[in-house]
C-alpha positions as CSV (number, residue, x, y, z in Angstrom):
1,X,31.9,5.4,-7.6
2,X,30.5,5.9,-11.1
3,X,27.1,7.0,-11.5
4,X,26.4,5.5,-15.0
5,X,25.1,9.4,-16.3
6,X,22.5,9.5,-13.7
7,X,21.0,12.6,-12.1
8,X,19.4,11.9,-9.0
9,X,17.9,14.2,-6.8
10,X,16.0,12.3,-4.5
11,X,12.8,14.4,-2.8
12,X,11.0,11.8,-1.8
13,X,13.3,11.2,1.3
14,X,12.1,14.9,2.6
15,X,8.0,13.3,3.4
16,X,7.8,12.2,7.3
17,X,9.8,8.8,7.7
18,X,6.7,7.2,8.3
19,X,6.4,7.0,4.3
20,X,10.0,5.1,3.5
21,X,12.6,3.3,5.4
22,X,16.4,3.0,4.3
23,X,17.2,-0.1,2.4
24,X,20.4,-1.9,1.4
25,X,20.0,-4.2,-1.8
26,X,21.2,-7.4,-1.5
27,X,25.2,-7.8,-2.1
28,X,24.3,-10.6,-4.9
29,X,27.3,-13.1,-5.7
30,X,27.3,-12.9,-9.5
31,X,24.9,-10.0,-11.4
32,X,25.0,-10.9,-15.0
33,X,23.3,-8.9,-17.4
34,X,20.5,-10.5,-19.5
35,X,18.4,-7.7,-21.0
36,X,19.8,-4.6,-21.6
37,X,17.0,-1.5,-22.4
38,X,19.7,0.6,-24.9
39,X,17.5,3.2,-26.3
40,X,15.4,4.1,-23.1
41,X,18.8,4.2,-21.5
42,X,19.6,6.5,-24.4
43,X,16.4,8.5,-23.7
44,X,17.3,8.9,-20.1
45,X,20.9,10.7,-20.8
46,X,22.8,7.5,-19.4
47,X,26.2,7.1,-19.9
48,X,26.0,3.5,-22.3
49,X,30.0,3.6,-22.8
50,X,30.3,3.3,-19.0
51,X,27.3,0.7,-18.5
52,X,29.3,-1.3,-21.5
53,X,32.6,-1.2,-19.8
54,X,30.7,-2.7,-16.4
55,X,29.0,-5.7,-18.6
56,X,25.7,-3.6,-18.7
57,X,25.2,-4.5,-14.7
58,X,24.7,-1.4,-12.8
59,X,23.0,-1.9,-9.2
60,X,24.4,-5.5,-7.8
61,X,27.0,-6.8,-6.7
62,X,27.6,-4.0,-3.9
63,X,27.8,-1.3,-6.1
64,X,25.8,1.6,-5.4
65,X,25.7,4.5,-8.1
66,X,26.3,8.3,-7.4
67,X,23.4,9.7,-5.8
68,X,21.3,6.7,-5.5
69,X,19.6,6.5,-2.0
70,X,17.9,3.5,-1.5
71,X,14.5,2.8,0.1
72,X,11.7,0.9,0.3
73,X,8.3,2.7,0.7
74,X,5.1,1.8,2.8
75,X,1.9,1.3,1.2
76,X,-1.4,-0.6,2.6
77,X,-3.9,-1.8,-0.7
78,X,-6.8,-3.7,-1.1
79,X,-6.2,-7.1,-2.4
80,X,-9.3,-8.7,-3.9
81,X,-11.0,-7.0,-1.9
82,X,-9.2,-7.2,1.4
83,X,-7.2,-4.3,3.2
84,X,-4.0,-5.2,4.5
85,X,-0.6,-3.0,5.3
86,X,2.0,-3.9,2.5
87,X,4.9,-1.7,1.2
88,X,7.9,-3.0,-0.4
89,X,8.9,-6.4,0.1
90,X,11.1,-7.1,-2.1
91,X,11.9,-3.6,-3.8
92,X,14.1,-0.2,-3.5
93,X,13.9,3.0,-5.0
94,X,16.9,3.7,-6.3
95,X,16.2,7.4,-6.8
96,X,14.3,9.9,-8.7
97,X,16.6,10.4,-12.2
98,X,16.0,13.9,-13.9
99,X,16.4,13.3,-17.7
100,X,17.2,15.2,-20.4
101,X,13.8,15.9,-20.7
102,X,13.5,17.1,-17.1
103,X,11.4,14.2,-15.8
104,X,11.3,13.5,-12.8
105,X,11.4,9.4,-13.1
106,X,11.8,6.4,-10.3
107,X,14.7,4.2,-10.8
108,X,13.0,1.1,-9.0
109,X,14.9,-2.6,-8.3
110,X,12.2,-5.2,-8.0
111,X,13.6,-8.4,-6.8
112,X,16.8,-7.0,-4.3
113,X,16.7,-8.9,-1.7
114,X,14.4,-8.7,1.3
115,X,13.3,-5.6,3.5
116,X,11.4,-4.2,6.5
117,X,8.1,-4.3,5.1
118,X,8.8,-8.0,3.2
119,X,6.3,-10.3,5.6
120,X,9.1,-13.1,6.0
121,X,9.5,-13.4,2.0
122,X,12.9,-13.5,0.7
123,X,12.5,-10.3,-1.5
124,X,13.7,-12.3,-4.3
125,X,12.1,-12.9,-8.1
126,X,12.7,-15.4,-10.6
127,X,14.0,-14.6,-13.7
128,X,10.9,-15.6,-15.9
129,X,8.3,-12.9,-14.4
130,X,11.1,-10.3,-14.4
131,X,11.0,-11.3,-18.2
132,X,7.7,-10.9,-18.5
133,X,7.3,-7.7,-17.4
134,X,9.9,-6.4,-19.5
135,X,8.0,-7.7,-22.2
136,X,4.2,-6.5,-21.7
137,X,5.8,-2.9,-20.2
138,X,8.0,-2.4,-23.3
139,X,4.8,-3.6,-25.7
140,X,2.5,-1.0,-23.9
141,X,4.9,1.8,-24.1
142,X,4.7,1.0,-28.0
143,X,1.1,0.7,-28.0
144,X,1.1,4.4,-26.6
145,X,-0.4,3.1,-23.3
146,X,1.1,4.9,-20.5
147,X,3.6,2.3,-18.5
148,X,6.2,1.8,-16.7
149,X,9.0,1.2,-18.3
150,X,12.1,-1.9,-17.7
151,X,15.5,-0.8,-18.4
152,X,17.0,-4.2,-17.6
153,X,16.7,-7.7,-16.0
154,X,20.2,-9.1,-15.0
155,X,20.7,-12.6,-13.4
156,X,21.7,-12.8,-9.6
157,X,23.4,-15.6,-9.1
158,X,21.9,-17.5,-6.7
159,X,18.5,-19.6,-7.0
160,X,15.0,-18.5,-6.3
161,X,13.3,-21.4,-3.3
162,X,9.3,-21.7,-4.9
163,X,7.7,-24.8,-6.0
164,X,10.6,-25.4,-7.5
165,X,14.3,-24.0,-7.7
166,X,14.1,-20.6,-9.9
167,X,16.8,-18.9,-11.4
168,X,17.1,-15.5,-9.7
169,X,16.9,-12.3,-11.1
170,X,16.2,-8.2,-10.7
171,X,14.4,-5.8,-12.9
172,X,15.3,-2.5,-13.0
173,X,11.9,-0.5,-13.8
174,X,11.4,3.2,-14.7
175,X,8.7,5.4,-13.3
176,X,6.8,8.7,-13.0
177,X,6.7,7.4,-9.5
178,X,5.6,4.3,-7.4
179,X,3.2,6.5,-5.2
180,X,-0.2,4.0,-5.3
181,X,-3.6,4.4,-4.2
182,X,-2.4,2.4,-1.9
183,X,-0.4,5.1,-0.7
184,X,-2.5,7.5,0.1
185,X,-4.8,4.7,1.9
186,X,-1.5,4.1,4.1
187,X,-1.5,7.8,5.0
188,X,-5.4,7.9,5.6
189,X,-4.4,4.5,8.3
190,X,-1.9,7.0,10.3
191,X,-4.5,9.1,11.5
192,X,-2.4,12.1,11.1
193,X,-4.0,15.3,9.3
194,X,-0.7,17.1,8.8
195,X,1.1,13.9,7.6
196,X,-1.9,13.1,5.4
197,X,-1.8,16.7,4.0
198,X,2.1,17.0,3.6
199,X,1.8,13.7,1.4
200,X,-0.9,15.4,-0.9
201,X,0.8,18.3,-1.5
202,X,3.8,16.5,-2.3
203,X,2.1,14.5,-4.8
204,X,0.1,16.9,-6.5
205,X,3.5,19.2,-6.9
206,X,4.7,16.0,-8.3
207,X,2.0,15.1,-10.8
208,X,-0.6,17.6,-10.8
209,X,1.9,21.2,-10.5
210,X,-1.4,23.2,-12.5
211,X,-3.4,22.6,-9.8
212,X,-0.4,24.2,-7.1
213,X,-2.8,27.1,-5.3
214,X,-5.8,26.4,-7.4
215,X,-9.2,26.9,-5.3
216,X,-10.3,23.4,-3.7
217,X,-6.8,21.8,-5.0
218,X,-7.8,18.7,-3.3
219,X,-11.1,18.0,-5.0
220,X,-9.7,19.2,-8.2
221,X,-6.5,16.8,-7.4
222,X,-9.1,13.9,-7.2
223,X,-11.1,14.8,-10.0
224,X,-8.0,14.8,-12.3
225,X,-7.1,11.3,-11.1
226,X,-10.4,10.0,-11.7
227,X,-10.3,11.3,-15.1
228,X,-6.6,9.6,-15.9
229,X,-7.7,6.5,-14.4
230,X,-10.9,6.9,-16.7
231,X,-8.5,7.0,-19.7
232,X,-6.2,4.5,-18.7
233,X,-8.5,2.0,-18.4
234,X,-10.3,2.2,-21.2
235,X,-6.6,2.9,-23.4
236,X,-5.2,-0.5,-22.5
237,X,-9.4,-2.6,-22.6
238,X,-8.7,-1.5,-26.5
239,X,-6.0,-3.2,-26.9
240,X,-7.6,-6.3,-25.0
241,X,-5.3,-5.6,-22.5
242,X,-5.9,-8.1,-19.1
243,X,-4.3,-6.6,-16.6
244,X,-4.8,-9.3,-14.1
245,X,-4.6,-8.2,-10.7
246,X,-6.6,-4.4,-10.1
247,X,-5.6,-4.0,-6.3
248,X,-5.7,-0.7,-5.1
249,X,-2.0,-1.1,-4.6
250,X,-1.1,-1.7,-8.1
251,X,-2.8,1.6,-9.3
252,X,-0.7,4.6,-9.7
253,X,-1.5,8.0,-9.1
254,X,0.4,9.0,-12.5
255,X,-2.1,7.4,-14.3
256,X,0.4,5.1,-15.5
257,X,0.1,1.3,-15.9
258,X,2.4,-0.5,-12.8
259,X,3.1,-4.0,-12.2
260,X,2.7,-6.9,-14.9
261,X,2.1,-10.0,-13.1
262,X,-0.3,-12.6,-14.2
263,X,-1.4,-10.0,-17.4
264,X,-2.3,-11.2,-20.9
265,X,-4.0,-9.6,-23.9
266,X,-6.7,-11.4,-25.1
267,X,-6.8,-13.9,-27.8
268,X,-10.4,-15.0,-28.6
269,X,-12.8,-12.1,-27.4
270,X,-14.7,-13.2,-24.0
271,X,-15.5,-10.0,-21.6
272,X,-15.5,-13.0,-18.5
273,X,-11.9,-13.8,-19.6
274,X,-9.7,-14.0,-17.0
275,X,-6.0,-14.2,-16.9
276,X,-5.0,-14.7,-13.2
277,X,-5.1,-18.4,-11.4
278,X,-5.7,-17.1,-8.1
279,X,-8.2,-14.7,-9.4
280,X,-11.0,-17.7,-8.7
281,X,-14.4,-15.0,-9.2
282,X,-13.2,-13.2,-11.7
283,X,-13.3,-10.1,-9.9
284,X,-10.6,-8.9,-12.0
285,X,-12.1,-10.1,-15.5
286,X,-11.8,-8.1,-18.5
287,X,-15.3,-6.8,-18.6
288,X,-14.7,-5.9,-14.6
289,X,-11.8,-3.3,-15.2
290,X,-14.0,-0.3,-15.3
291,X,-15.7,-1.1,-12.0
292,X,-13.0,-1.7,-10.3
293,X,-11.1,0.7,-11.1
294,X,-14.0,2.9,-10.0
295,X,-14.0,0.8,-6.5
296,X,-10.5,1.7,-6.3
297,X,-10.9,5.1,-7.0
298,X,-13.2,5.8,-4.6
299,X,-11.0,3.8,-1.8
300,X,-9.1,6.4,-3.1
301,X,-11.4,9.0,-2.7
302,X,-12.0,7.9,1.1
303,X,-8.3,8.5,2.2
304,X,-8.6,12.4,0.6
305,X,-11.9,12.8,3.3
306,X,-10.5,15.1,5.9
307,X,-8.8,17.4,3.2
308,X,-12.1,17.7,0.9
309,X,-13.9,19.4,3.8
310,X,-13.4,20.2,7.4
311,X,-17.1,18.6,7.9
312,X,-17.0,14.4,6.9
313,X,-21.0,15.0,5.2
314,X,-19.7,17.7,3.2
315,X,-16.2,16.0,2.3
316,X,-18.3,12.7,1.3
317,X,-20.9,14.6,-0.7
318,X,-17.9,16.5,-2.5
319,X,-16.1,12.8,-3.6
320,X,-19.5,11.4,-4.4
321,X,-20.2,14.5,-7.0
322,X,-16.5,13.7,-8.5
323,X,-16.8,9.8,-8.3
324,X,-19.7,10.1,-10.3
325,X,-17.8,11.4,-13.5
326,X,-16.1,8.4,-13.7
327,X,-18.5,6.6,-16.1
328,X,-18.7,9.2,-18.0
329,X,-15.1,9.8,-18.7
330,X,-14.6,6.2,-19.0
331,X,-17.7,5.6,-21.5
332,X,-16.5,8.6,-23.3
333,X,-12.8,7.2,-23.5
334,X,-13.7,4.0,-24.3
335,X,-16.3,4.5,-27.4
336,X,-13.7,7.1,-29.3
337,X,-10.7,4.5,-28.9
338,X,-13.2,1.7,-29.9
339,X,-14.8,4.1,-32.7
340,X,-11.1,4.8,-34.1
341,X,-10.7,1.2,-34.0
342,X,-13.5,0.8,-36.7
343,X,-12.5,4.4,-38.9
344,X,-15.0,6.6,-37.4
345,X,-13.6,9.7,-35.9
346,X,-16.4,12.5,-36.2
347,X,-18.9,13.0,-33.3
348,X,-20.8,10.0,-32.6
349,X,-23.9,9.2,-30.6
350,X,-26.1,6.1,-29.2
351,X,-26.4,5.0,-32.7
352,X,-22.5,4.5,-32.8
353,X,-22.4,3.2,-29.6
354,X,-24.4,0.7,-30.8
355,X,-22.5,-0.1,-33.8
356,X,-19.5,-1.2,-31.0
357,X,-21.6,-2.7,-29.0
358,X,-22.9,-5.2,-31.8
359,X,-19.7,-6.1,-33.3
360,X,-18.6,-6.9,-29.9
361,X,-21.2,-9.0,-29.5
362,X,-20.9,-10.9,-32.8
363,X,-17.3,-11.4,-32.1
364,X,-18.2,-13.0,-29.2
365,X,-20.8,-15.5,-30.7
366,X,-18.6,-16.6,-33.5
367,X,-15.4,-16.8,-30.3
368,X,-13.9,-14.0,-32.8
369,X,-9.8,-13.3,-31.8
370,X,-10.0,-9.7,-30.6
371,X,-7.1,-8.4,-31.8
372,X,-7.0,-10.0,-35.7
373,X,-11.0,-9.4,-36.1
374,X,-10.2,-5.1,-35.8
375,X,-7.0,-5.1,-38.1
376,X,-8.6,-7.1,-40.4
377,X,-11.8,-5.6,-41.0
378,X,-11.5,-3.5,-44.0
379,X,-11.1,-6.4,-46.2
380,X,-13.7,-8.8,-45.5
381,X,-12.5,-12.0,-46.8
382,X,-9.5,-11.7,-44.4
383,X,-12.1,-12.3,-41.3
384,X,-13.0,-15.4,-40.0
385,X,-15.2,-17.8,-41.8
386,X,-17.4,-18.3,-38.8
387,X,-18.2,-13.9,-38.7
388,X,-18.2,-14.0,-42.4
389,X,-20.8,-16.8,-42.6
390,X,-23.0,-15.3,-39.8
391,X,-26.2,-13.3,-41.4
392,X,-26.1,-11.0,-38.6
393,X,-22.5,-9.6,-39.1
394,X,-23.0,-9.5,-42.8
395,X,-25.9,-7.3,-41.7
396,X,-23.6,-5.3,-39.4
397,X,-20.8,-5.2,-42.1
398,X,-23.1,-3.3,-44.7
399,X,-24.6,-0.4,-41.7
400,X,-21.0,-0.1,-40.6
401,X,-20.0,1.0,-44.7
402,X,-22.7,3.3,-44.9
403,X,-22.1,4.9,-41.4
404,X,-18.6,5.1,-43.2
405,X,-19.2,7.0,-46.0
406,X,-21.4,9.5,-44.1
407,X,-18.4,10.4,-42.6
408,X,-17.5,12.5,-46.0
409,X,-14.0,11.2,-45.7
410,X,-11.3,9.5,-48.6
411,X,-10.6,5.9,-48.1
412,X,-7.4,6.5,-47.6
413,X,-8.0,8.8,-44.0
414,X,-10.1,6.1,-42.9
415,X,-7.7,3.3,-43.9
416,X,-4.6,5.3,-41.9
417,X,-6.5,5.9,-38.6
418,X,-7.6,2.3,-38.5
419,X,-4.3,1.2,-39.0
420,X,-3.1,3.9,-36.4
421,X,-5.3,2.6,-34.0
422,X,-5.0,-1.6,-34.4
423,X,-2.0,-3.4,-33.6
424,X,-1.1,-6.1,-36.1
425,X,1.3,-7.7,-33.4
426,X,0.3,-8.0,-29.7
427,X,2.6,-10.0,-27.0
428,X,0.4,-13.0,-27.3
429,X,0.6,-15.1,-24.1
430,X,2.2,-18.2,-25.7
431,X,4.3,-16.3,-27.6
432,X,5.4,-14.7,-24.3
433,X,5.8,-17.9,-22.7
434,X,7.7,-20.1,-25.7
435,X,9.9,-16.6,-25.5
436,X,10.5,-16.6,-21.5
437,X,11.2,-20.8,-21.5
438,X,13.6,-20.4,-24.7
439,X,15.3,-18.0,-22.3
440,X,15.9,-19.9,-19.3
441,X,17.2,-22.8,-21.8
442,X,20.1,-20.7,-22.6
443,X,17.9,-18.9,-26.4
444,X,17.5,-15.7,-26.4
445,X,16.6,-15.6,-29.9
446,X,13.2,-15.8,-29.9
447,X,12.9,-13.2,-26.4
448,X,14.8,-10.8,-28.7
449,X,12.6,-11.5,-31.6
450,X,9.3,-10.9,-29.6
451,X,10.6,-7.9,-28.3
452,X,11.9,-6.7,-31.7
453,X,8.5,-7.0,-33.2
454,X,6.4,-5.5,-30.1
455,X,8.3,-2.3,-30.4
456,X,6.6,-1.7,-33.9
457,X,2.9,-2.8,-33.5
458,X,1.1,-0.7,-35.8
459,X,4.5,-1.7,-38.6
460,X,1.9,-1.7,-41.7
461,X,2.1,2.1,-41.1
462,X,5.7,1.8,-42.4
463,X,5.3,0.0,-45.6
């Protein structure tokens, strides 16, 4: 049994059993690599000259590395909306890997087959969304938005039943951990104090060790969660990011960005834009993030009640006080990202709130693409002709230089962080698509293209 340089050590498995059951993968008939993660391997201490000699395939197939434990974990969410009891249906954690680093990181098989908690699905993915979320995961790591990460996608073997027959596929993903809001809303729904309180102080030993035997560890447990969600949000809304489908289940408690489904960045700049069929309201809409991830944080919030305060009035009035720093984290995130964007970096006020809000604006008026308009603004014949032609921008354009210059600072600084802080290439959805299709038709080229220019977004910085 080879065990590819892992280093598991497996703590989850010590919570009540209500939290996980054990899992067998699904013995598939013909694993095949396809995408290979080398250098995160790399990061993560693996052993690559025994993942070579075994074709780069390293759960499938029946084999089973040293140490790995597999299991599925229960989680409820609300999705759009609705509450419902989930966990994973088509997933195993592998086990928790202890790097070189001495992180503690989920190894986590999405698409293994079908499991206790997999509502009569098959537990099975298709190769192209495994593809894409190797993709956008990979292009937010480089963004330096926090993520989970994909080490590899291999091919099964055997076809994937939906509208039509899919080629079949798992992702191997990489994880501070897969504990959810959902989660915790799951151990709220057992009605069990000790169970509910064992689960906290597992996950704030986890992710939150500083606050281990701090006074009113709970509320300063949610308060820090609040404030990383805060951040999170408004990290990946500067980008553009779309992240598609907000349900309470597909927000970690690390803080990091989990599960890439129907996910885009934005092309022309819209705040209704939407990039989710099913998502029929918009309730998930790029200018929507921010509340719901508030909503979710306070569903969060709700399932922490009975360890706020022995009284429920008291417990409520304690989450309320916390939940009502979210805006102000997120505001104050989201104007210095968006400030940086545009080279201003000193302390800034309403007026250059406004300055944000107005290009914003503009850009939406002349259907401005989001990403291209912020690279490209220090040289203003590289914009588009319908900003450039638009009095009010020109307008805009000249306030913005002399807000500049009062800054005191050399070209130069302000030329570096605004390169620092826009992405010249972004995973553009049809890009991502032409990529994923030139894949299943037996190309790789242009996947390994698109990934090879993702990992280096802000690249100008290197000429």
């Amino acid at each position: 049994m080879n065990n590819f340089g892992f280093q598991f050590d497996n703590t989850y498995e010590n919570l009540p059993s209500n939290f996980f059951t054990y899992q067998d993968i699904k013995n598939f008939s013909s694993p095949k690599n396809f995408i290979f993660n080398t250098k995160l391997a790399e990061e993560l201490g693996l052993n690559i000259h025994e993942i070579k000699k075994n074709n780069y395939v390293i759960f499938g197939g029946g084999q089973k590395p040293q140490g790995a434990s597999f299991i599925s974990q229960a989680y409820s969410g609300h999705q759009f909306g609705h509450f419902t009891n989930l966990g994973d249906g088509r997933a195993v954690l592998a086990g928790e890997h202890i790097s070189p680093s001495k992180q503690r990181l989920d190894i986590h098989l999405k698409g293994s087959g079908p499991t206790l908690y997999g509502r009569r699905g098959d537990g099975l993915a298709a190769l192209g969304p495994m593809l894409r979320e190797y993709i956008i995961s990979e292009a937010m790591h480089a963004l330096g938005v926090p993520t989970t990460r994909s080490l590899s996608v291999m091919t099964t073997g055997e076809p994937v039943y939906r509208e039509t027959i899919l080629e079949g596929a798992m992702l191997t993903r990489i994880a501070s951990s897969h504990i959810r809001v959902g989660t915790f809303e799951f151990a709220s729904s057992l009605n069990d104090p000790d169970n509910l309180k064992i689960f906290c102080d597992y996950t704030i030993n986890r992710h939150f060790p500083e606050l281990i035997n701090t006074k009113d560890s709970y509320a300063q447990f949610l308060k820090a969660v609040v404030k990383s969600q805060a951040k999170l949000i408004a990290q990946w809304m500067s980008f553009g990011f779309i992240h598609g489908v907000m349900n309470t289940d597909n927000m970690a408690i690390s803080g990091e960005t989990i599960d890439y489904g129907p996910c885009a960045f934005m092309n022309t700049y819209h705040p209704e834009t939407v990039y989710s069929s099913i998502d029929k309201n918009g309730r998930y809409a790029f200018t929507n993030q921010p509340i719901i991830g508030q909503w979710n944080l306070t569903r969060f919030a709700e399932s922490l009640l009975p360890l706020l305060h022995n009284d429920l009035e008291s417990a409520k009035e304690i989450a309320i006080s916390i939940l009502k720093d979210y805006q102000n984290d997120y505001h104050g995130f989201w104007y210095e990202l968006m400030l940086k964007k545009i080279g201003i970096s000193d302390f800034f006020d309403d007026g250059d709130k406004k300055i944000i809000d107005d290009l914003l604006m503009l850009m939406q008026k002349n259907q401005s693409d989001f990403t291209n308009t912020f690279r490209n603004l220090q040289d203003f014949n590289l914009l588009d002709s319908s900003l450039i032609g638009d009095t009010s921008f020109t307008n805009w354009y000249q306030l913005w230089k002399k807000r500049l210059a009062a800054q005191g600072k050399k070209d130069e600084e302000i030329n570096q962080l605004m390169m620092a802080s826009n992405p010249c290439v972004i995973p553009r959805n049809h890009l991502v698509e032409a990529a994923i299709e030139a894949a299943q038709n037996n190309n790789k080229d242009p996947l390994e293209s698109l990934i090879e220019s993702i990992q280096s977004p802000f690249k100008a910085l290197k000429n």
